[in-house]
DOSE-266074 format. One record per atom (N, C-alpha, C): x, y, z; residue in one letter; residue number from 1. Coordinates in Angstrom, 1 decimal. Layout:
BEGIN
u/v/w/resn/resi
X/Y/Z/a/NUM
...
END
This chain:
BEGIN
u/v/w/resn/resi
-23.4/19.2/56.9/x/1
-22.4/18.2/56.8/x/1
-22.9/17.1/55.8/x/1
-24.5/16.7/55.9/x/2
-24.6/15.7/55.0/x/2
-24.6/16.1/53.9/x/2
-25.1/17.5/53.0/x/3
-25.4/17.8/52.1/x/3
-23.3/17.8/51.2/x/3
-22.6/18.2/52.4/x/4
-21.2/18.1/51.7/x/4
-20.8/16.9/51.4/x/4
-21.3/15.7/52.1/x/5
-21.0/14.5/51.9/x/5
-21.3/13.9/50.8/x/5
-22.7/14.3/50.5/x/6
-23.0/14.2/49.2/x/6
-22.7/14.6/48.0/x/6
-22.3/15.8/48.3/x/7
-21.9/16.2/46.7/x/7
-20.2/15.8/46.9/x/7
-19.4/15.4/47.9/x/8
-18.1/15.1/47.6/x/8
-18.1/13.6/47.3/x/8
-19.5/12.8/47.5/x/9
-19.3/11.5/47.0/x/9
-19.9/11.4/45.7/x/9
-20.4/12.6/44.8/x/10
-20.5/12.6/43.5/x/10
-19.5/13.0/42.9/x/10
-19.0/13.9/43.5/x/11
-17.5/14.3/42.8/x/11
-17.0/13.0/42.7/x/11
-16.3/12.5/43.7/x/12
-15.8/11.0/43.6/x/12
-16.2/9.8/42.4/x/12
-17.5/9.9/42.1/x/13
-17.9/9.3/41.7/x/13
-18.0/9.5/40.3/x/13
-18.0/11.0/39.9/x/14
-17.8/11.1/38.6/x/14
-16.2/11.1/38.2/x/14
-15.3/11.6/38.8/x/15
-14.2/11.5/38.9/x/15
-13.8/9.9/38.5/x/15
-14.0/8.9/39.2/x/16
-13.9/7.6/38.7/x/16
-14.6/7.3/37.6/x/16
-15.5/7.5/36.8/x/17
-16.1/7.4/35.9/x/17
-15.1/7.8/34.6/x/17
-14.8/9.5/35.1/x/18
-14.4/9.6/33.9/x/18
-13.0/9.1/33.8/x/18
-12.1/8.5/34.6/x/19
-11.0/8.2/34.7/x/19
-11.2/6.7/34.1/x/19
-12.2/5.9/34.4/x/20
-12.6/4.7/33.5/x/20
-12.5/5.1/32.0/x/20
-13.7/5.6/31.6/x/21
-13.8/6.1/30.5/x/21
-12.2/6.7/29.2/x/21
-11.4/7.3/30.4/x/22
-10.1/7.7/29.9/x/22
-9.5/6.6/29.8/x/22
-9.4/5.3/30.7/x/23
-8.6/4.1/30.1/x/23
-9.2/3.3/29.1/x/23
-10.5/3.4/28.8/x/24
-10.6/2.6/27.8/x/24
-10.8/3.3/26.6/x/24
-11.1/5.0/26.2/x/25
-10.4/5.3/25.0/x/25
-8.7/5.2/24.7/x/25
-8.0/4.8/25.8/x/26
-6.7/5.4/25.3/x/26
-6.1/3.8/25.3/x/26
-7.1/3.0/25.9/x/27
-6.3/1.3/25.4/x/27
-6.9/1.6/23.4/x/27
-8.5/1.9/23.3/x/28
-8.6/1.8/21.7/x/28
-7.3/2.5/21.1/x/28
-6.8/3.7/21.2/x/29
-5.8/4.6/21.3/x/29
-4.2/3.6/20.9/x/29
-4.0/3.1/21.8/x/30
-2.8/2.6/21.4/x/30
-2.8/1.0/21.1/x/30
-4.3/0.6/20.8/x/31
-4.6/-0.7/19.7/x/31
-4.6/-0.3/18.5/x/31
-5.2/1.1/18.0/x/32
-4.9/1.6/16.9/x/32
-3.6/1.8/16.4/x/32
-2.6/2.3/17.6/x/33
-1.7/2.6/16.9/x/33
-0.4/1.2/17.3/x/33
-0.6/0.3/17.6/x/34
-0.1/-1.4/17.3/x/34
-0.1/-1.7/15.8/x/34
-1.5/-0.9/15.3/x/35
-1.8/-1.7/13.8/x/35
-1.8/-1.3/12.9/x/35
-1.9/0.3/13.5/x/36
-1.3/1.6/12.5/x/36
0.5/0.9/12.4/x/36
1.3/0.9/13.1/x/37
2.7/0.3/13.3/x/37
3.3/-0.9/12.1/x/37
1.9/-1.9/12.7/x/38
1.9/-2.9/11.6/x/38
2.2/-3.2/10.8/x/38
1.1/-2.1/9.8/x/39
0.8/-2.0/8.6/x/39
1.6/-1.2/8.1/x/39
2.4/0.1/8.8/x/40
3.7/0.9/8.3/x/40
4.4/0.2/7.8/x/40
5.0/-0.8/8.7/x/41
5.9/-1.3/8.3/x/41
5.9/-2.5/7.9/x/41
5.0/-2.9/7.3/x/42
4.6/-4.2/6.3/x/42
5.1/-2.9/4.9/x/42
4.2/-2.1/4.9/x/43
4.6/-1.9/3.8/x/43
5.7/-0.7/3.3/x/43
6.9/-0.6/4.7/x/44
8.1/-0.1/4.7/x/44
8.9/-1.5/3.9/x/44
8.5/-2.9/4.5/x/45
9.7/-3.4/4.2/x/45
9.5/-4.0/2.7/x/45
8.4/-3.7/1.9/x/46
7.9/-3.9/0.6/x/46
9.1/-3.9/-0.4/x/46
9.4/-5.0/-1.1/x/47
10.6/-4.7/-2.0/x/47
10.4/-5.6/-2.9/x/47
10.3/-5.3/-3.9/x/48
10.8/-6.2/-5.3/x/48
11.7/-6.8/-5.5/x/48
11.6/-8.3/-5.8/x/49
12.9/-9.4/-5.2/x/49
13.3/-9.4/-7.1/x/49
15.0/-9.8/-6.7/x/50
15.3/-10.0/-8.7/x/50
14.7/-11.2/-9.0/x/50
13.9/-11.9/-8.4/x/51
13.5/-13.2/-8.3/x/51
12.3/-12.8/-9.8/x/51
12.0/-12.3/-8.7/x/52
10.2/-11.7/-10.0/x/52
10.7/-10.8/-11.1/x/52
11.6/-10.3/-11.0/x/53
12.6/-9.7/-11.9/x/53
13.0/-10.5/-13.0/x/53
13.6/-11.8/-13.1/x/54
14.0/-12.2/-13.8/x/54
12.7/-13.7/-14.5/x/54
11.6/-13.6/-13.9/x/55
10.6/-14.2/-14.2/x/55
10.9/-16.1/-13.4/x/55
11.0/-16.0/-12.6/x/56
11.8/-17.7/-12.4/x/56
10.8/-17.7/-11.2/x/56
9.5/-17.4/-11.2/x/57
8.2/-17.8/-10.5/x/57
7.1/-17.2/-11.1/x/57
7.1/-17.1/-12.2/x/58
6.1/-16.3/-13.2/x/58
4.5/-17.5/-12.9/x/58
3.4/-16.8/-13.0/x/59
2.2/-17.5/-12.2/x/59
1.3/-18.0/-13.9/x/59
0.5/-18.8/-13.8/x/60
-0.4/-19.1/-14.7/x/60
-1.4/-17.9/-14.6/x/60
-2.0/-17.7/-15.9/x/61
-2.5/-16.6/-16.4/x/61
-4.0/-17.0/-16.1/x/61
-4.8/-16.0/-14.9/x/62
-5.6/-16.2/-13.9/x/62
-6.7/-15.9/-14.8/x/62
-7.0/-15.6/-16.0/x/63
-8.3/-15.4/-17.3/x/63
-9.2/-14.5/-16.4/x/63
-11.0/-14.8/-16.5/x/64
-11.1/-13.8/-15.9/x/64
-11.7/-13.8/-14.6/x/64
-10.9/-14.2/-13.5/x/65
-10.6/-14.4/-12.2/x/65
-10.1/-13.2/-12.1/x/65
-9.2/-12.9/-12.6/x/66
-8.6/-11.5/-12.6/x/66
-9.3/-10.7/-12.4/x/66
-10.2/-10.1/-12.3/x/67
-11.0/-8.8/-12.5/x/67
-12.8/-9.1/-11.6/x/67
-12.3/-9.9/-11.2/x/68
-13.6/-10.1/-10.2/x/68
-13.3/-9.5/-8.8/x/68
-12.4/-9.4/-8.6/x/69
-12.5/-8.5/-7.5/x/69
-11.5/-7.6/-7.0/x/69
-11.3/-6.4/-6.5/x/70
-10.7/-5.2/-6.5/x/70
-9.1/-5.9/-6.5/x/70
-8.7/-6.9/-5.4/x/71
-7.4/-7.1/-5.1/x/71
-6.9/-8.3/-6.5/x/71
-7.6/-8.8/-7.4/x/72
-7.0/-9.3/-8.0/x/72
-6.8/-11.1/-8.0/x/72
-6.2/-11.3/-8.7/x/73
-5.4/-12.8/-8.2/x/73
-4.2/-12.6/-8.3/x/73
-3.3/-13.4/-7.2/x/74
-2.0/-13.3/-7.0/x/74
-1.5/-14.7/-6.5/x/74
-1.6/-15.5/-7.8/x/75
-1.1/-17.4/-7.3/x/75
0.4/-17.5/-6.2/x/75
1.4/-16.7/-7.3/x/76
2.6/-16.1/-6.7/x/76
2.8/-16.0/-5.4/x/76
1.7/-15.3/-5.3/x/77
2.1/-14.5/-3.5/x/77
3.3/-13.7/-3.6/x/77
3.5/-12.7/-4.4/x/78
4.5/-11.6/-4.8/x/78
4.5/-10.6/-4.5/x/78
2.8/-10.0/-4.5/x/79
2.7/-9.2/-4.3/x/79
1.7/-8.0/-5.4/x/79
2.0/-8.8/-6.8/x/80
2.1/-8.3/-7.7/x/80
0.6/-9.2/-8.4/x/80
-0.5/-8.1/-9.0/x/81
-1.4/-9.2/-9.8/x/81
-0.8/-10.2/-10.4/x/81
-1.2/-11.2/-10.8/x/82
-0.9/-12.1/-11.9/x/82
-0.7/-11.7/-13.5/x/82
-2.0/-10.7/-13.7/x/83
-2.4/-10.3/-15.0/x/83
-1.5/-9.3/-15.2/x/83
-1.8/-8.4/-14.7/x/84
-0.6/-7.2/-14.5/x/84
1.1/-7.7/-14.8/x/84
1.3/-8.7/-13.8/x/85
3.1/-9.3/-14.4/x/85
3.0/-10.2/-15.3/x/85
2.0/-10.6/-15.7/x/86
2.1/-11.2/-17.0/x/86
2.2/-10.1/-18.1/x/86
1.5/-9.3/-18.0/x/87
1.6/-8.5/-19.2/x/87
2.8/-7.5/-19.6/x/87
3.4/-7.2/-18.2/x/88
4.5/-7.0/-17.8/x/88
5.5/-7.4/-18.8/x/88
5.7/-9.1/-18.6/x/89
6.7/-9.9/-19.0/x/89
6.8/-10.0/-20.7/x/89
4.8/-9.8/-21.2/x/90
4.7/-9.7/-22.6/x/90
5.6/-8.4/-23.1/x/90
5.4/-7.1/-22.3/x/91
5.6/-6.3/-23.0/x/91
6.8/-5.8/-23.2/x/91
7.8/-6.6/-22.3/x/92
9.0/-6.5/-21.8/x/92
9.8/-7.0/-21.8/x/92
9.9/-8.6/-23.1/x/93
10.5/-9.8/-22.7/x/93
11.9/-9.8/-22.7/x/93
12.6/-9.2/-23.0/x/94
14.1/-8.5/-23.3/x/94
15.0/-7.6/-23.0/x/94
14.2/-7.0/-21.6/x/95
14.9/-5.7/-20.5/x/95
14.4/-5.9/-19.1/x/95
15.0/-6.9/-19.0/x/96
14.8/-6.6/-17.4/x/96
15.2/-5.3/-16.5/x/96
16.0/-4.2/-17.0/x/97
15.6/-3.2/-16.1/x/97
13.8/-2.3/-16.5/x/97
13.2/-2.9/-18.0/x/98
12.0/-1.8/-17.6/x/98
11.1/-3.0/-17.1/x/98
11.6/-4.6/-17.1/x/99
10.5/-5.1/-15.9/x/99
10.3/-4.5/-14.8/x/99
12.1/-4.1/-14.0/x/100
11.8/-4.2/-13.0/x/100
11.3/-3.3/-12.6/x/100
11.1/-1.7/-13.6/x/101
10.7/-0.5/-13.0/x/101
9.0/-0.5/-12.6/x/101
9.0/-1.6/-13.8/x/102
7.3/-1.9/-14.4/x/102
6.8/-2.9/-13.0/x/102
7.4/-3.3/-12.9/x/103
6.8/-4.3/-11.5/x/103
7.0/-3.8/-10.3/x/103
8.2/-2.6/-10.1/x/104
7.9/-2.5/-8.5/x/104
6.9/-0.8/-8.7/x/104
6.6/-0.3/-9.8/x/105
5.3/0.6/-9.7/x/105
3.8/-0.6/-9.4/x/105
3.9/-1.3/-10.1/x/106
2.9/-2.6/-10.3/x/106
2.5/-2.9/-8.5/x/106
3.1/-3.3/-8.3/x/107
3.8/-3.6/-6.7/x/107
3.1/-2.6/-5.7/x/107
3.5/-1.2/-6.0/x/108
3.5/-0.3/-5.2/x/108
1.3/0.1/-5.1/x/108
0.9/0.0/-6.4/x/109
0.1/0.4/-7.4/x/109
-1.3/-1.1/-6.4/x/109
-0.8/-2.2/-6.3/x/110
-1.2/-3.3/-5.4/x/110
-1.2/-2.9/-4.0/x/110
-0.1/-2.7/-3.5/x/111
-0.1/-2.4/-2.0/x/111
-1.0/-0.9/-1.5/x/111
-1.6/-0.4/-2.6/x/112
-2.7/0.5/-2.6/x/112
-4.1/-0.1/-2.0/x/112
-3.8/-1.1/-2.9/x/113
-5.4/-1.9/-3.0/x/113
-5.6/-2.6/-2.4/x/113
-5.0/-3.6/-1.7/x/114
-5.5/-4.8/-0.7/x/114
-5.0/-4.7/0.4/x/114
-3.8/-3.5/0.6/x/115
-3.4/-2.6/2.4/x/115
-4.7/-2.5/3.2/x/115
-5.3/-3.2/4.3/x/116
-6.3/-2.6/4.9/x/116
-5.7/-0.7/5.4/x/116
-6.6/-0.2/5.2/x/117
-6.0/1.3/5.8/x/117
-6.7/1.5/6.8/x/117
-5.6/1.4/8.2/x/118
-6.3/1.7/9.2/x/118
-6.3/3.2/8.9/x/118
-5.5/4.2/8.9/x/119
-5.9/5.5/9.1/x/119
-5.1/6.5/7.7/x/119
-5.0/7.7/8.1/x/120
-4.3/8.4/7.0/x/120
-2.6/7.8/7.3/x/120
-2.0/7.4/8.7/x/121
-0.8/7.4/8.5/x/121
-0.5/6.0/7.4/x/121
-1.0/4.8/7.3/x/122
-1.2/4.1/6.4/x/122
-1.4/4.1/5.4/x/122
-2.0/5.0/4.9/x/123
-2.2/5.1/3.3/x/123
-1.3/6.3/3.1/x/123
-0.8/7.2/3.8/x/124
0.3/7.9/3.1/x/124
1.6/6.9/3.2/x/124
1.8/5.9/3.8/x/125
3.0/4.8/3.7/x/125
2.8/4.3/2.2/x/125
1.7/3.9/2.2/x/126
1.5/3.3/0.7/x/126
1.8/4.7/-0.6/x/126
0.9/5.5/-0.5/x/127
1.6/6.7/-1.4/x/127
2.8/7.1/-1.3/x/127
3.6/6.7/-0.3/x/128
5.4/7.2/-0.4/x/128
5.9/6.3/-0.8/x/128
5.2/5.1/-1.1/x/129
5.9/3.6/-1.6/x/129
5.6/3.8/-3.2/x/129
4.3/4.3/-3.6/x/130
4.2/4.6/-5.0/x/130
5.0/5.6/-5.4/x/130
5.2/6.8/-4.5/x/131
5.9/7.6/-5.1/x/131
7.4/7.6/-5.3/x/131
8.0/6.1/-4.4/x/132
9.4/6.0/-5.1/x/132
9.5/4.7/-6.4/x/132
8.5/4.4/-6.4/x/133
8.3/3.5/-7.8/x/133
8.1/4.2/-9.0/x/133
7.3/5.5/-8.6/x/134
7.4/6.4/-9.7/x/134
8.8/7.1/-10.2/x/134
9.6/7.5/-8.9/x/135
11.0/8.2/-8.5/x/135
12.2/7.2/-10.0/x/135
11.4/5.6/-9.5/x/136
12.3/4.6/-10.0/x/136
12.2/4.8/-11.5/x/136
10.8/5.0/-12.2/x/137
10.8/5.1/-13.1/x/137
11.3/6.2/-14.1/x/137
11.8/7.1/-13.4/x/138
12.2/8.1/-14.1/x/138
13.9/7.9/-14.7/x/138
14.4/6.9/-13.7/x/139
15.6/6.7/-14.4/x/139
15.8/6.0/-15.6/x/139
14.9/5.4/-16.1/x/140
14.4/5.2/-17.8/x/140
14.0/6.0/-18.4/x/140
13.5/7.1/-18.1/x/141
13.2/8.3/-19.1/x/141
11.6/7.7/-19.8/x/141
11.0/8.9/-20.2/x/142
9.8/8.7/-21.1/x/142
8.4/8.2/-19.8/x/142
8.8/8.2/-18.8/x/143
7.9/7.9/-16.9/x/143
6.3/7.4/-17.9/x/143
5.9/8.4/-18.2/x/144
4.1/8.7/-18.5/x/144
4.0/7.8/-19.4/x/144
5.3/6.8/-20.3/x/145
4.6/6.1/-20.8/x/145
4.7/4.8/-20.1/x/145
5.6/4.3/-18.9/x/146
5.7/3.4/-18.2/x/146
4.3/3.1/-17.1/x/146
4.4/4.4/-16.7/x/147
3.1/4.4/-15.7/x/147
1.7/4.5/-16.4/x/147
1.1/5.1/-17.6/x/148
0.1/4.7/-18.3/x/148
0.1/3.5/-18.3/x/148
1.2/2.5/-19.0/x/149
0.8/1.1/-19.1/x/149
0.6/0.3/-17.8/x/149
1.1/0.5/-17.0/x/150
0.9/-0.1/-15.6/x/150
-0.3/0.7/-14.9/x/150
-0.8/1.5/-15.0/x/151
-2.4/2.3/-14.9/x/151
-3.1/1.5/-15.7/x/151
-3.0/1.3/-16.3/x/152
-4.2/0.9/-17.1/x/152
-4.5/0.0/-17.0/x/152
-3.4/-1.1/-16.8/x/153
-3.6/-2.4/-16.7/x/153
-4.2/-2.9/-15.2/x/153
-3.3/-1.9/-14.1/x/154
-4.1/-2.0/-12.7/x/154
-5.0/-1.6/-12.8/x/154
-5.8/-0.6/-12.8/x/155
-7.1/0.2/-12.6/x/155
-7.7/-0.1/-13.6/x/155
-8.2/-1.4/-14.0/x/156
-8.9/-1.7/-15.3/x/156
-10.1/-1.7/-15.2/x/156
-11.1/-1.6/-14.0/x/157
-12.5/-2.3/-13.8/x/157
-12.5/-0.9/-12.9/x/157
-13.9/-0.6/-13.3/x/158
-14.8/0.2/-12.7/x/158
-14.5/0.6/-11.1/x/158
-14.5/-0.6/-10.5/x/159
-14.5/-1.1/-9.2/x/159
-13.3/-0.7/-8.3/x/159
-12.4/-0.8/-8.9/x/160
-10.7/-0.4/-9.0/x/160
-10.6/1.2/-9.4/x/160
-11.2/1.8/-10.0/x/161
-10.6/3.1/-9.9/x/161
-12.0/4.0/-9.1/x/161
-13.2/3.1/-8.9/x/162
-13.7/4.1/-7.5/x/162
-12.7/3.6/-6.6/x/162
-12.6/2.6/-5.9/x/163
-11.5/2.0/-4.9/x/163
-10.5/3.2/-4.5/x/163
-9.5/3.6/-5.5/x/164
-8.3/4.4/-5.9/x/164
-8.9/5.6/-5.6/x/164
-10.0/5.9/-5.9/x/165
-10.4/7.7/-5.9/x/165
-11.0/7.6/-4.3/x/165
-12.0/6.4/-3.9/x/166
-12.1/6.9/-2.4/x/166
-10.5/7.2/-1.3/x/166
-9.8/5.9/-1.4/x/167
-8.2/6.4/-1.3/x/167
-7.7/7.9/-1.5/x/167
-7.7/8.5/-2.4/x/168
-7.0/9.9/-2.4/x/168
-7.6/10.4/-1.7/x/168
-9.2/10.7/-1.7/x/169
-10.4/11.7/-1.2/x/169
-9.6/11.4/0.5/x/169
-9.5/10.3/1.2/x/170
-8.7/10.2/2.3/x/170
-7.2/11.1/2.8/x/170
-6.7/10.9/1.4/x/171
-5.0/11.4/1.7/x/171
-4.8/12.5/2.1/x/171
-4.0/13.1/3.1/x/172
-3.1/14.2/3.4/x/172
-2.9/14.6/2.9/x/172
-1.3/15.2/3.9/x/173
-0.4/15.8/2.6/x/173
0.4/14.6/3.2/x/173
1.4/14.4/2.4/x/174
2.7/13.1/2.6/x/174
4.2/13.8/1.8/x/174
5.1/13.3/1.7/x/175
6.6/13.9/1.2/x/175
6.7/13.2/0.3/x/175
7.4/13.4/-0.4/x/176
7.7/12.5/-1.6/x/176
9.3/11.9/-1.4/x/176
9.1/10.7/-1.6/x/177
10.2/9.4/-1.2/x/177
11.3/9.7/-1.6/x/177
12.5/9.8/-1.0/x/178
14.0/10.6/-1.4/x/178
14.4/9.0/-2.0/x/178
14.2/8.0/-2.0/x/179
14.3/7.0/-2.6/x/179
13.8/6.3/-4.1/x/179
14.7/5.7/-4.5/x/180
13.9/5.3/-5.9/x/180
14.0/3.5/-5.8/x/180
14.4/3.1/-7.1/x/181
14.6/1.5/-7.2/x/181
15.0/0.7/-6.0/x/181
13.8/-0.3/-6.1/x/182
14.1/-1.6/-4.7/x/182
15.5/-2.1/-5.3/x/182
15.4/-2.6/-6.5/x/183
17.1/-3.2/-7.1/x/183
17.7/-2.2/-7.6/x/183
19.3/-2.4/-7.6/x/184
20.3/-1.5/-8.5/x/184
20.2/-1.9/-10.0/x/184
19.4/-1.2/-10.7/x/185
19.4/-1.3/-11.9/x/185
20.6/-1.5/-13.0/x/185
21.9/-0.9/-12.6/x/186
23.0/-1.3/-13.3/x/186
23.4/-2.5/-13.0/x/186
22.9/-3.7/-12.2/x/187
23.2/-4.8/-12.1/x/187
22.3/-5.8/-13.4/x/187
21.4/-5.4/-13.7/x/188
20.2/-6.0/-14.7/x/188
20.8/-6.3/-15.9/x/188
20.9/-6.9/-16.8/x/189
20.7/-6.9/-18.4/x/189
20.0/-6.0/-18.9/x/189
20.2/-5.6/-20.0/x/190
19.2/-4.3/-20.9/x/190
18.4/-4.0/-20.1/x/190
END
């Protein structure tokens, strides 16, 4: 009788243990996925306003502040480097529909870089967000030369395109966004 006692009060006892153990991986469990949620949908509701579109908050030119560190400068708070939509605006001063294709890849191309990534489902949000900025740029035709200039100009520093390559080495697989342009481009000037 006592030897059953004993081992039914170890049972008991590991039994509670592991039932502890099970609530506090499964609170980490669904703290994760609060901020996995979060961060989806920070950068679900990501959009390019005609505001930045039409340049009527355009930021002082951050020299080389710009390139000191992965995320950039962004006085704005747009979303968008400083350097990047400035150069943007140089190269484009006369069509605002290829600013705006140029800025919400720009956009998308940023919310890469400074997204903390909690997990894979977060960084494939961010890559379905690039991949309808890419989607967008196809309705201009000639894409590879839109996105070279906006590559190049984001991923300028060393730092930035390891950054971008540990990101993919992460990625899944993801779908590609049945969506394109944040704005209706037939509303724009040239």
């Amino acid at each position: 009788m006592f030897l059953f006692k004993k081992v039914l009060w170890w049972v008991v006892v590991v039994l509670a243990v592991g039932y502890i153990i099970l609530v506090i991986v499964r609170a980490f469990h669904f703290y994760n996925l609060d901020k996995t949620n979060e961060q989806v949908e920070k950068i679900h509701n990501t959009r390019l306003q005609l505001s930045d579109v039409m340049g009527e908050n355009l930021p002082p030119d951050p020299g080389t502040e710009a390139d000191k560190t992965i995320a950039g400068v962004d006085t704005n708070q747009n979303g968008i480097r400083d350097d990047v939509e400035l150069a943007i605006f140089k190269e484009y001063p006369n069509s605002a529909k290829k600013r705006a294709v140029s800025l919400q890849y720009a956009l998308a191309l940023q919310k890469q870089m400074i997204l903390p990534i909690v997990n894979t489902e977060t960084l494939v949000a961010t890559v379905e967000y690039k991949s309808k900025a890419s989607k967008c740029m196809w309705t201009l035709g000639d894409t590879d030369k839109y996105k070279n200039f906006i590559d190049n100009l984001q991923v300028n520093t060393k730092e930035r395109n390891q950054y971008l390559d540990e990101i993919y080495d992460k990625l899944g697989s993801f779908s590609v966004s049945k969506e394109g342009c944040d704005l209706d481009l037939s509303t724009l000037p040239n």
